[in-house]
Each structure stands twice: as structure tokens, then as C-alpha cells.
N, CA, C and O atoms as a Maestro MAE file, in Angstrom:
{
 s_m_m2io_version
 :::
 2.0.0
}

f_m_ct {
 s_m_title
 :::
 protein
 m_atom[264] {
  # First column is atom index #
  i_m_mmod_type
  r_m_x_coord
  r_m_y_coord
  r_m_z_coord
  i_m_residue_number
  s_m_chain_name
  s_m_pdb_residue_name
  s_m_pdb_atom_name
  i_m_atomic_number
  :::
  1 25 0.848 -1.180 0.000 1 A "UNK " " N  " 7
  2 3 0.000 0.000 0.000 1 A "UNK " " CA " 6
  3 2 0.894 1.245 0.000 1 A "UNK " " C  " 6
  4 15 1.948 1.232 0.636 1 A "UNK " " O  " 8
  5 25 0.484 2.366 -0.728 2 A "UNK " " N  " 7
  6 3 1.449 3.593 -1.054 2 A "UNK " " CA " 6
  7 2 1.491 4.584 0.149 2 A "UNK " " C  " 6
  8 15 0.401 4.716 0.707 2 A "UNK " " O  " 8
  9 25 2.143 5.039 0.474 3 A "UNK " " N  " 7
  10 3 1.638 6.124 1.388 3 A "UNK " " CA " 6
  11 2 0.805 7.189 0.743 3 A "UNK " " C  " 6
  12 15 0.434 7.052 -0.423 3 A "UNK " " O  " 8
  13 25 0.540 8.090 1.349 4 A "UNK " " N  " 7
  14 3 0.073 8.611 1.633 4 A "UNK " " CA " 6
  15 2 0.429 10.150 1.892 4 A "UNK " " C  " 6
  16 15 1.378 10.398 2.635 4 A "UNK " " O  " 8
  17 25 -0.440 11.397 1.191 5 A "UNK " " N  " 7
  18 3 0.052 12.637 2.029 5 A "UNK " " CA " 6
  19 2 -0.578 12.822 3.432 5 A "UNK " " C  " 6
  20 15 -0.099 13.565 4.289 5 A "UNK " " O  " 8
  21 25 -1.602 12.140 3.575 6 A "UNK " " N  " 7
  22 3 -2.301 12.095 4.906 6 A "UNK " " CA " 6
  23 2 -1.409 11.610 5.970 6 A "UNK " " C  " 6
  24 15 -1.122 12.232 6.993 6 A "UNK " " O  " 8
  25 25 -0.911 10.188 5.561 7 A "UNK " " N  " 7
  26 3 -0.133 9.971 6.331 7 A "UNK " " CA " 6
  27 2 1.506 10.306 6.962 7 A "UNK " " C  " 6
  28 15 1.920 10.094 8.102 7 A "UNK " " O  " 8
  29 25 2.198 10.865 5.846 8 A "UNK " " N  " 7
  30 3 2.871 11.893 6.357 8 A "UNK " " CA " 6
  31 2 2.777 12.833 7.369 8 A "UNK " " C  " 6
  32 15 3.441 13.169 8.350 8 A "UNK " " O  " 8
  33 25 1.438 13.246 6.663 9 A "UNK " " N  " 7
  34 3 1.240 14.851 7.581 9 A "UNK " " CA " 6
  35 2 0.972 14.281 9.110 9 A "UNK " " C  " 6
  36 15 1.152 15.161 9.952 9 A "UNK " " O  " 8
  37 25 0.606 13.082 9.618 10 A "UNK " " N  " 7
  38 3 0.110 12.777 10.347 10 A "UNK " " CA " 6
  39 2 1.345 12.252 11.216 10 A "UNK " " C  " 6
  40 15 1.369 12.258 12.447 10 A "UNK " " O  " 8
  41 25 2.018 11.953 10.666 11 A "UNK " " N  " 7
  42 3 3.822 11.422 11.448 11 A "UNK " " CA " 6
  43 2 4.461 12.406 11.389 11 A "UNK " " C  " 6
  44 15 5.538 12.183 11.942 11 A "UNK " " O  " 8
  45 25 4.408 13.432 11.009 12 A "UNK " " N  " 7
  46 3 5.211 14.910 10.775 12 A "UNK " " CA " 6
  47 2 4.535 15.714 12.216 12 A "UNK " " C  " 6
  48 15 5.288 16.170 13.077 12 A "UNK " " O  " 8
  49 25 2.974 15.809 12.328 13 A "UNK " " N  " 7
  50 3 2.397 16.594 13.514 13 A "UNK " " CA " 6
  51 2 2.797 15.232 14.358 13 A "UNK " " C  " 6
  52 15 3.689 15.932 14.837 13 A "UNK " " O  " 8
  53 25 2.940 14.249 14.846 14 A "UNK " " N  " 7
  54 3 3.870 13.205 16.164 14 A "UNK " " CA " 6
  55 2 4.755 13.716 16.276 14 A "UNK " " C  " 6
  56 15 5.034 14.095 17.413 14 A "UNK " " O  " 8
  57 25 5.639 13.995 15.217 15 A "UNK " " N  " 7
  58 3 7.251 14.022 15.441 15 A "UNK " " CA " 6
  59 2 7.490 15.599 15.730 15 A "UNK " " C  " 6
  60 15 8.542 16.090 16.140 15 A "UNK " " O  " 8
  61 25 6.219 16.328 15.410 16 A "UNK " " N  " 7
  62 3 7.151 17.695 16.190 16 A "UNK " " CA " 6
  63 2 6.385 17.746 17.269 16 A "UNK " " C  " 6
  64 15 6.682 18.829 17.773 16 A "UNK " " O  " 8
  65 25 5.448 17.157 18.049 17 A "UNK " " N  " 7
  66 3 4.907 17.139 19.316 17 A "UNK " " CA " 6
  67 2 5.835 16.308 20.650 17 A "UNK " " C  " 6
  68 15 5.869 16.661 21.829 17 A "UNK " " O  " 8
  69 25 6.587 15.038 19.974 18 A "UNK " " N  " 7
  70 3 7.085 13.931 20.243 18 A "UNK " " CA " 6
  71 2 8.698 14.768 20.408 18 A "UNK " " C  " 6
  72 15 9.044 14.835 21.588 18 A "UNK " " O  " 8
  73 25 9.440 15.235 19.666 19 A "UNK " " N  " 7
  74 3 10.935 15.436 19.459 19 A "UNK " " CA " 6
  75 2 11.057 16.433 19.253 19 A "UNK " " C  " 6
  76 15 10.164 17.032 18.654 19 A "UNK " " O  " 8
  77 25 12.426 17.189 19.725 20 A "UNK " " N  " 7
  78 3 12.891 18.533 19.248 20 A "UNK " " CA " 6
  79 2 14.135 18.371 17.831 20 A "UNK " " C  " 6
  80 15 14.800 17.335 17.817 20 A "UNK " " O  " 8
  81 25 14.292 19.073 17.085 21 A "UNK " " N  " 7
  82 3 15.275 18.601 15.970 21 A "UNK " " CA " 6
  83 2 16.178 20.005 16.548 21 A "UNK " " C  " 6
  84 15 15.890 21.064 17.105 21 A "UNK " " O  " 8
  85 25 17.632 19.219 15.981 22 A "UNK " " N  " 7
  86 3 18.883 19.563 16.006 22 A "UNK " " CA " 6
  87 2 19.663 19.430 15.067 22 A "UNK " " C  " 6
  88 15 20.256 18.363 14.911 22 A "UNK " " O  " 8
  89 25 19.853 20.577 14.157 23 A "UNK " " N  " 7
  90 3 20.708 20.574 12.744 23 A "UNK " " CA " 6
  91 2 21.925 20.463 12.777 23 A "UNK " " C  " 6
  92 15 22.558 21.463 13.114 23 A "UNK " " O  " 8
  93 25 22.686 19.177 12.430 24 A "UNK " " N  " 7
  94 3 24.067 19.736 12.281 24 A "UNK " " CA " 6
  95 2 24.629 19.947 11.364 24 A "UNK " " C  " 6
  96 15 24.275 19.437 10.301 24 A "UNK " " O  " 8
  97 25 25.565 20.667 11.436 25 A "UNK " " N  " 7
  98 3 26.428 21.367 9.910 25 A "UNK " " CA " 6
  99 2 27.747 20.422 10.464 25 A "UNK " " C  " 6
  100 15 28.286 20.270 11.561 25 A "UNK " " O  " 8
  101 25 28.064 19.616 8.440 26 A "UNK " " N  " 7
  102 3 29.618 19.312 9.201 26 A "UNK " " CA " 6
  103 2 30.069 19.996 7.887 26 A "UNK " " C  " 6
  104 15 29.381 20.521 7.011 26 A "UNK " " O  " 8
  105 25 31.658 19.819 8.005 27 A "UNK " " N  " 7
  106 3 32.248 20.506 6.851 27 A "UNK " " CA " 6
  107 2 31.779 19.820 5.462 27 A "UNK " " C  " 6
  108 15 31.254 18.727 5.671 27 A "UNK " " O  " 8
  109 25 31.830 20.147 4.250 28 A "UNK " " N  " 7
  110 3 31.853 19.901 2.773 28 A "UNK " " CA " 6
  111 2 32.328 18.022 2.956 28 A "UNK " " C  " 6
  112 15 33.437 17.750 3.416 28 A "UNK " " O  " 8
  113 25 31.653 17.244 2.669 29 A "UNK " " N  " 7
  114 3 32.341 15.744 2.289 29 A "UNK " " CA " 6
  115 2 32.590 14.915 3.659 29 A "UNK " " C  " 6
  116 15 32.985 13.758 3.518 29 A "UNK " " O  " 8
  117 25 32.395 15.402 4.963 30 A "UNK " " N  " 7
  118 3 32.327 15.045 5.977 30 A "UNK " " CA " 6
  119 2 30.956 14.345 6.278 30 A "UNK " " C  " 6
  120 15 31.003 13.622 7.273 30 A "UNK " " O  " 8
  121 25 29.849 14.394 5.692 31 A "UNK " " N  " 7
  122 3 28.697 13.449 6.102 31 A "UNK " " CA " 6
  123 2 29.190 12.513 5.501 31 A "UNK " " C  " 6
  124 15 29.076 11.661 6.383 31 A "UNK " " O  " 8
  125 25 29.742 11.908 4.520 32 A "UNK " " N  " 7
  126 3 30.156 10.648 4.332 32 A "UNK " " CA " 6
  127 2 31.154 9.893 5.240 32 A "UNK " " C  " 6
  128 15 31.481 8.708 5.161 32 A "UNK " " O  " 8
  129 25 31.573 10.841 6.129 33 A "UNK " " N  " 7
  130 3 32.288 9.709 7.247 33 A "UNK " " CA " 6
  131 2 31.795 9.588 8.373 33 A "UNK " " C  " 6
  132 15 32.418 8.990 9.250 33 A "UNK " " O  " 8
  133 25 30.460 10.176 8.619 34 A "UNK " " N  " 7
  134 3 29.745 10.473 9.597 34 A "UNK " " CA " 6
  135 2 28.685 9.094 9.337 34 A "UNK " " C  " 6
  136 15 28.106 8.578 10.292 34 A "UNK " " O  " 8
  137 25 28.510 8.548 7.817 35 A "UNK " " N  " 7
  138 3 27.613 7.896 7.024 35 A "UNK " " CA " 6
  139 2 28.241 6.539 7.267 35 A "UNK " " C  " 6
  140 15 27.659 5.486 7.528 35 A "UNK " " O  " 8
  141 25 29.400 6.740 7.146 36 A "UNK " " N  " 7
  142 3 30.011 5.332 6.848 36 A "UNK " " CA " 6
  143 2 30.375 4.999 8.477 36 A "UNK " " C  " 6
  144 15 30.418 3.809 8.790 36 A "UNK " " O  " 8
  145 25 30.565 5.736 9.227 37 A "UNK " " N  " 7
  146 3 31.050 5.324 10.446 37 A "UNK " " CA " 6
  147 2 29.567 4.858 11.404 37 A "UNK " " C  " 6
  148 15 29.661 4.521 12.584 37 A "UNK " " O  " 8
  149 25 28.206 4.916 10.643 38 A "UNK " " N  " 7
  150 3 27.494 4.884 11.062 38 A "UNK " " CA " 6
  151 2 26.785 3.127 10.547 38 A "UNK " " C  " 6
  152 15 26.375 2.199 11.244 38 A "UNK " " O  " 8
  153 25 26.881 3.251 9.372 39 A "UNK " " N  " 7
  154 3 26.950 2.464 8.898 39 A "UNK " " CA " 6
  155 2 27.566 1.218 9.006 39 A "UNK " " C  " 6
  156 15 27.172 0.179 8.476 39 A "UNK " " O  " 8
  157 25 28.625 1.373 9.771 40 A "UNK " " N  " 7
  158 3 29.648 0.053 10.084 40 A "UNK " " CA " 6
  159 2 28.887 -0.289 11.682 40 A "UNK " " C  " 6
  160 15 28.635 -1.425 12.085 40 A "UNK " " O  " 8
  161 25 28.683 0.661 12.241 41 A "UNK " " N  " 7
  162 3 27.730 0.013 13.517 41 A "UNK " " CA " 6
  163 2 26.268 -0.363 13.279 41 A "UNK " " C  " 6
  164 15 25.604 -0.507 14.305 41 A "UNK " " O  " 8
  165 25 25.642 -0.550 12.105 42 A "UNK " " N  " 7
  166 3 24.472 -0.700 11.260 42 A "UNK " " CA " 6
  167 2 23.367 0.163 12.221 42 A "UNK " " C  " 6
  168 15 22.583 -0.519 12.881 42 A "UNK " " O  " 8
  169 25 23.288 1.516 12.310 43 A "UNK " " N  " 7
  170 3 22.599 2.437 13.251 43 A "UNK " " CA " 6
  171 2 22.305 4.145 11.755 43 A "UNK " " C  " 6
  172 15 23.238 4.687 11.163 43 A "UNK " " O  " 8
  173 25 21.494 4.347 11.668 44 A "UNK " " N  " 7
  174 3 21.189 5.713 10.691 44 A "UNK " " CA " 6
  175 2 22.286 6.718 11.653 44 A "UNK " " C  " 6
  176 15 22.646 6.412 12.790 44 A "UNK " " O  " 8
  177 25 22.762 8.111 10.829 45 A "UNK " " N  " 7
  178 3 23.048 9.198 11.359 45 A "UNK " " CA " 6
  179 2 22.374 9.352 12.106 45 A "UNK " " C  " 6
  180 15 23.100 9.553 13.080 45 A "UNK " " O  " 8
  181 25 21.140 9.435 12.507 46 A "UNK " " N  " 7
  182 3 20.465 10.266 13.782 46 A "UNK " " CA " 6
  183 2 20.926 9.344 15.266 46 A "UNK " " C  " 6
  184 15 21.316 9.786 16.347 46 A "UNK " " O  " 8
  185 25 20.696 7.868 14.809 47 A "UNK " " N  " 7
  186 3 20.844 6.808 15.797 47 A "UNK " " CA " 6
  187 2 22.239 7.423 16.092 47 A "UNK " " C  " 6
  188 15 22.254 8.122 17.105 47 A "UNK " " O  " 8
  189 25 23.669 7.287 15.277 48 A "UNK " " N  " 7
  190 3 24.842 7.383 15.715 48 A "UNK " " CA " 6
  191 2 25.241 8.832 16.675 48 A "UNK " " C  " 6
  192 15 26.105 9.196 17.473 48 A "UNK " " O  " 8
  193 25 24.134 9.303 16.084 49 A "UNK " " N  " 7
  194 3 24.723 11.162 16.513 49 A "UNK " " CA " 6
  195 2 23.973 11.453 17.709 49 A "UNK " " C  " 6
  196 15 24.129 12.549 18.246 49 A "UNK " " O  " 8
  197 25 23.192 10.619 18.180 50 A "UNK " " N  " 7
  198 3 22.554 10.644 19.487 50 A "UNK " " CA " 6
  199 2 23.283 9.542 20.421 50 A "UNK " " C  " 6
  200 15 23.439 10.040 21.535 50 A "UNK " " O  " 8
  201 25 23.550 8.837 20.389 51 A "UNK " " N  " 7
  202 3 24.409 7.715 20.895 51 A "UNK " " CA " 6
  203 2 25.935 8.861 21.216 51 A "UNK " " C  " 6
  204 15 26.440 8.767 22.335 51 A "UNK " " O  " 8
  205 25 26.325 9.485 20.587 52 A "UNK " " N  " 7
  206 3 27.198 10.187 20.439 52 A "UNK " " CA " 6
  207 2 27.377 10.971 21.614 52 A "UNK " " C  " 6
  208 15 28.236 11.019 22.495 52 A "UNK " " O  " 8
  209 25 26.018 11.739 21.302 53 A "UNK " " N  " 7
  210 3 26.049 13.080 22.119 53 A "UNK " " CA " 6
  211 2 25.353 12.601 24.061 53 A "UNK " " C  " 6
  212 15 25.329 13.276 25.090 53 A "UNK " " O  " 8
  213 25 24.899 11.163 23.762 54 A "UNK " " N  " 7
  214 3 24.667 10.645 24.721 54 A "UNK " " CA " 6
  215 2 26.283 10.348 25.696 54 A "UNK " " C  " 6
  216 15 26.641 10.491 26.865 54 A "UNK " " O  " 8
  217 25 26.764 9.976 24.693 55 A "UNK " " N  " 7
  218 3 28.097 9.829 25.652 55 A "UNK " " CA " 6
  219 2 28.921 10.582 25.804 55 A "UNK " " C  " 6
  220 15 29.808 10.297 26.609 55 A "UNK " " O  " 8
  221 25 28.969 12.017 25.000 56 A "UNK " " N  " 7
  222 3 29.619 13.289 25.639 56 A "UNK " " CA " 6
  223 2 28.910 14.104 27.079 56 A "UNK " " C  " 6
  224 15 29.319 15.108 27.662 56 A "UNK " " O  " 8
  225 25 27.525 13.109 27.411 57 A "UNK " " N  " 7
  226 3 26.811 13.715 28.262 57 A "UNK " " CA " 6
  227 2 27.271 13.055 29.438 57 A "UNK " " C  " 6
  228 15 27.160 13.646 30.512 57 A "UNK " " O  " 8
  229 25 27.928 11.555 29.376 58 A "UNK " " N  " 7
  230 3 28.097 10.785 30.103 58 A "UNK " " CA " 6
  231 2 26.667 10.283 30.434 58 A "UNK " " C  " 6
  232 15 26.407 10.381 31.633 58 A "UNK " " O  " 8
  233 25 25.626 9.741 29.622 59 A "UNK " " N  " 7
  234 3 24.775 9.419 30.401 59 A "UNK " " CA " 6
  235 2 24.293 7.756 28.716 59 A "UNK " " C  " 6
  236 15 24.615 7.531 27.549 59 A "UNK " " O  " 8
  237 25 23.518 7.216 29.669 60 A "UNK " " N  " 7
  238 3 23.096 5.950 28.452 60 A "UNK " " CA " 6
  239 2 21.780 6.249 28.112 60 A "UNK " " C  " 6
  240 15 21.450 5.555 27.150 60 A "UNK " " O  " 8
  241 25 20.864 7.004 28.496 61 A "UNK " " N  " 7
  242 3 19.721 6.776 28.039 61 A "UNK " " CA " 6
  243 2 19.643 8.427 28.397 61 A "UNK " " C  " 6
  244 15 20.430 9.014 29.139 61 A "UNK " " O  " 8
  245 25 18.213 9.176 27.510 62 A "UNK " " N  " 7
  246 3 17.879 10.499 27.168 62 A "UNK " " CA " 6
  247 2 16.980 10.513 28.772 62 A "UNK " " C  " 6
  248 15 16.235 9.555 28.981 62 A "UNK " " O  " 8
  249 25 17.082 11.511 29.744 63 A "UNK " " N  " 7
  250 3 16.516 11.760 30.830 63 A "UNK " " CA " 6
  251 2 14.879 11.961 30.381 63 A "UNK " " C  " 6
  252 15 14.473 12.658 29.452 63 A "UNK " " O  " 8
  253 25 13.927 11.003 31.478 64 A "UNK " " N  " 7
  254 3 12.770 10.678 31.255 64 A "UNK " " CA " 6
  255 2 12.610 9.924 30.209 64 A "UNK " " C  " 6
  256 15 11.437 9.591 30.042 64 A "UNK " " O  " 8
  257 25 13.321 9.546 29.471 65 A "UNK " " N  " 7
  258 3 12.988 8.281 28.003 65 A "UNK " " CA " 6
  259 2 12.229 7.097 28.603 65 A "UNK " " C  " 6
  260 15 12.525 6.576 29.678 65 A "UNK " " O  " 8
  261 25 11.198 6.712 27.789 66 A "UNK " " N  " 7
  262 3 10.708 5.387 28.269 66 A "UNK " " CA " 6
  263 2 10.933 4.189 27.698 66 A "UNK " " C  " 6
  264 15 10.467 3.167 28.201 66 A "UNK " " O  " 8
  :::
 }
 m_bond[263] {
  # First column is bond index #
  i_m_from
  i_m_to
  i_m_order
  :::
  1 1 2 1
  2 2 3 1
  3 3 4 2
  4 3 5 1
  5 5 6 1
  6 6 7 1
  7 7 8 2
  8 7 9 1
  9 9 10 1
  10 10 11 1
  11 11 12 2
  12 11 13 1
  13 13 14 1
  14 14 15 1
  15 15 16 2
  16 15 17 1
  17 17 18 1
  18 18 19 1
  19 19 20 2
  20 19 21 1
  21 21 22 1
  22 22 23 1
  23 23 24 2
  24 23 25 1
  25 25 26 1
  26 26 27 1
  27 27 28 2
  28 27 29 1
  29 29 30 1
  30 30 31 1
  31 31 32 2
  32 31 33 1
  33 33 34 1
  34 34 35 1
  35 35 36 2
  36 35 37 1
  37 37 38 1
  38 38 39 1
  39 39 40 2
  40 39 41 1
  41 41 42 1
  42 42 43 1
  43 43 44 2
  44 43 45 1
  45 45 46 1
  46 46 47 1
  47 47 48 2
  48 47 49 1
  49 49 50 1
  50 50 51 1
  51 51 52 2
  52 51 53 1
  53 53 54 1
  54 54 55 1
  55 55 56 2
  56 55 57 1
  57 57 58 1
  58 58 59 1
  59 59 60 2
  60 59 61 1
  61 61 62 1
  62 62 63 1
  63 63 64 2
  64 63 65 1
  65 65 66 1
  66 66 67 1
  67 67 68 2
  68 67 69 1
  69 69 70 1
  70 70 71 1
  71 71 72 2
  72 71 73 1
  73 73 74 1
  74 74 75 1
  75 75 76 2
  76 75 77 1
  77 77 78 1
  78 78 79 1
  79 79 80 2
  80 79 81 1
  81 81 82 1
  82 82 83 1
  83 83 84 2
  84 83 85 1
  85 85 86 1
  86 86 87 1
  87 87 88 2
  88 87 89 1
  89 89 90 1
  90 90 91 1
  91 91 92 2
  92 91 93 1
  93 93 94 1
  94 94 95 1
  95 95 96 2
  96 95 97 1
  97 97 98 1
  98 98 99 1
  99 99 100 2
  100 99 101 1
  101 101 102 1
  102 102 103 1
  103 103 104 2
  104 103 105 1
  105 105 106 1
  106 106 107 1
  107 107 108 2
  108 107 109 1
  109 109 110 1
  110 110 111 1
  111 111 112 2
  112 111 113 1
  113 113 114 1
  114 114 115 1
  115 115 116 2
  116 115 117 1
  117 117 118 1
  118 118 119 1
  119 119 120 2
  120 119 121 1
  121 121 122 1
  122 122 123 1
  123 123 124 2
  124 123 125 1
  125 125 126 1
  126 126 127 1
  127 127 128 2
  128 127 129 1
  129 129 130 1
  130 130 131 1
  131 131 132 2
  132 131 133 1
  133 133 134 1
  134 134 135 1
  135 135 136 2
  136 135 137 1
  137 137 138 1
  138 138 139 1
  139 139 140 2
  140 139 141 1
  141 141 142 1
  142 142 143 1
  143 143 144 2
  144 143 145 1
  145 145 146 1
  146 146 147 1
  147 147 148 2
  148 147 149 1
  149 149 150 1
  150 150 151 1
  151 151 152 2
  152 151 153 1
  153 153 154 1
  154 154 155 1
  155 155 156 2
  156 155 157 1
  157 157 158 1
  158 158 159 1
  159 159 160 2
  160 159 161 1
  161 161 162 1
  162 162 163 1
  163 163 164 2
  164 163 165 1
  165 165 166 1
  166 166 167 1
  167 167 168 2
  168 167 169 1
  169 169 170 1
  170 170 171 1
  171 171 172 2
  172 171 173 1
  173 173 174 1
  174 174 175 1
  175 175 176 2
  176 175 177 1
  177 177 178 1
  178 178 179 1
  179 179 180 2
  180 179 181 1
  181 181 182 1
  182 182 183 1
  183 183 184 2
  184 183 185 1
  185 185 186 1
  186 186 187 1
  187 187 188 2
  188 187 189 1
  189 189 190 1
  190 190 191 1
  191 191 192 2
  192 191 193 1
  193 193 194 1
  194 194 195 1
  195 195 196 2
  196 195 197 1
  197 197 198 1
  198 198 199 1
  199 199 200 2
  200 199 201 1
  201 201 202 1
  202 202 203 1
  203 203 204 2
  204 203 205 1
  205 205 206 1
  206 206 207 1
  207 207 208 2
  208 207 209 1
  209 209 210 1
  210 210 211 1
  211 211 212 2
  212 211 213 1
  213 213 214 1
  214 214 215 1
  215 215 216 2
  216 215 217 1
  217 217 218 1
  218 218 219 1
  219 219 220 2
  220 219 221 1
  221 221 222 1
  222 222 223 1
  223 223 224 2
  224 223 225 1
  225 225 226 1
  226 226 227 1
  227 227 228 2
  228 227 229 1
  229 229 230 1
  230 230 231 1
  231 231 232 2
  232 231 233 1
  233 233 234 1
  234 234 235 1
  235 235 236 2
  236 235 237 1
  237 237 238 1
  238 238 239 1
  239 239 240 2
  240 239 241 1
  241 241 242 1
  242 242 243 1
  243 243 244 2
  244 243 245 1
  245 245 246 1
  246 246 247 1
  247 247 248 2
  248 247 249 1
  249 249 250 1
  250 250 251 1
  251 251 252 2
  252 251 253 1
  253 253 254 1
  254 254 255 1
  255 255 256 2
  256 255 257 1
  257 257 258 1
  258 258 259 1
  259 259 260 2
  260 259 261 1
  261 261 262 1
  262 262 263 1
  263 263 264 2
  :::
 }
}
């Protein structure tokens, strides 16, 4: 079954009720090692870059996460 614009719109109003977004800028040709280093732990950029910033926090899990 195809999606949908309904259903988009409908995971788009979750996800900004649900999550805050955080843009990062890396230099020119640098998302590909950000890609591949992500990739070798089989986890997306967002997975790796939160895992990341989880452990510059020193902490394992996002405070209140369920």
C-alpha cells in the first residue's frame, strides 16, 4: 500500500509534538564519514549522533525516556 500525504502529515504533527530537531552542519564531504562510520555500527546518522552526544553527556539513556 502507497503512502500517503495524509499519512505523512500525520507522522510529521507526532514528530514535532514527540521530538525537538537539532541541525548539524559538518564541513563539505564530511557526512560521508559520519555515514560510513554509522553504517559500520548498522545504526542511521540520527541513531549514531545521538548515541554520540549521549556519551559526551556521560549518560546511556535520554533523561525521562521510556
Amino acid at each position: 500500500m502507497a503512502k500517503t500525504k495524509t499519512s505523512a502529515a500525520v507522522k510529521n504533527r507526532y514528530a514535532a509534538k514527540a521530538y525537538d530537531r537539532i541541525a548539524i552542519i559538518v564541513p563539505k564531504g564530511h557526512k560521508a564519514t559520519v555515514q560510513a562510520a554509522a553504517d559500520a555500527e548498522g545504526e542511521s546518522i540520527n541513531g549514531y549522533t545521538n548515541k554520540a552526544l549521549l556519551a559526551r553527556l556521560g549518560l546511556e539513556e535520554w533523561p525521562g525516556a521510556e
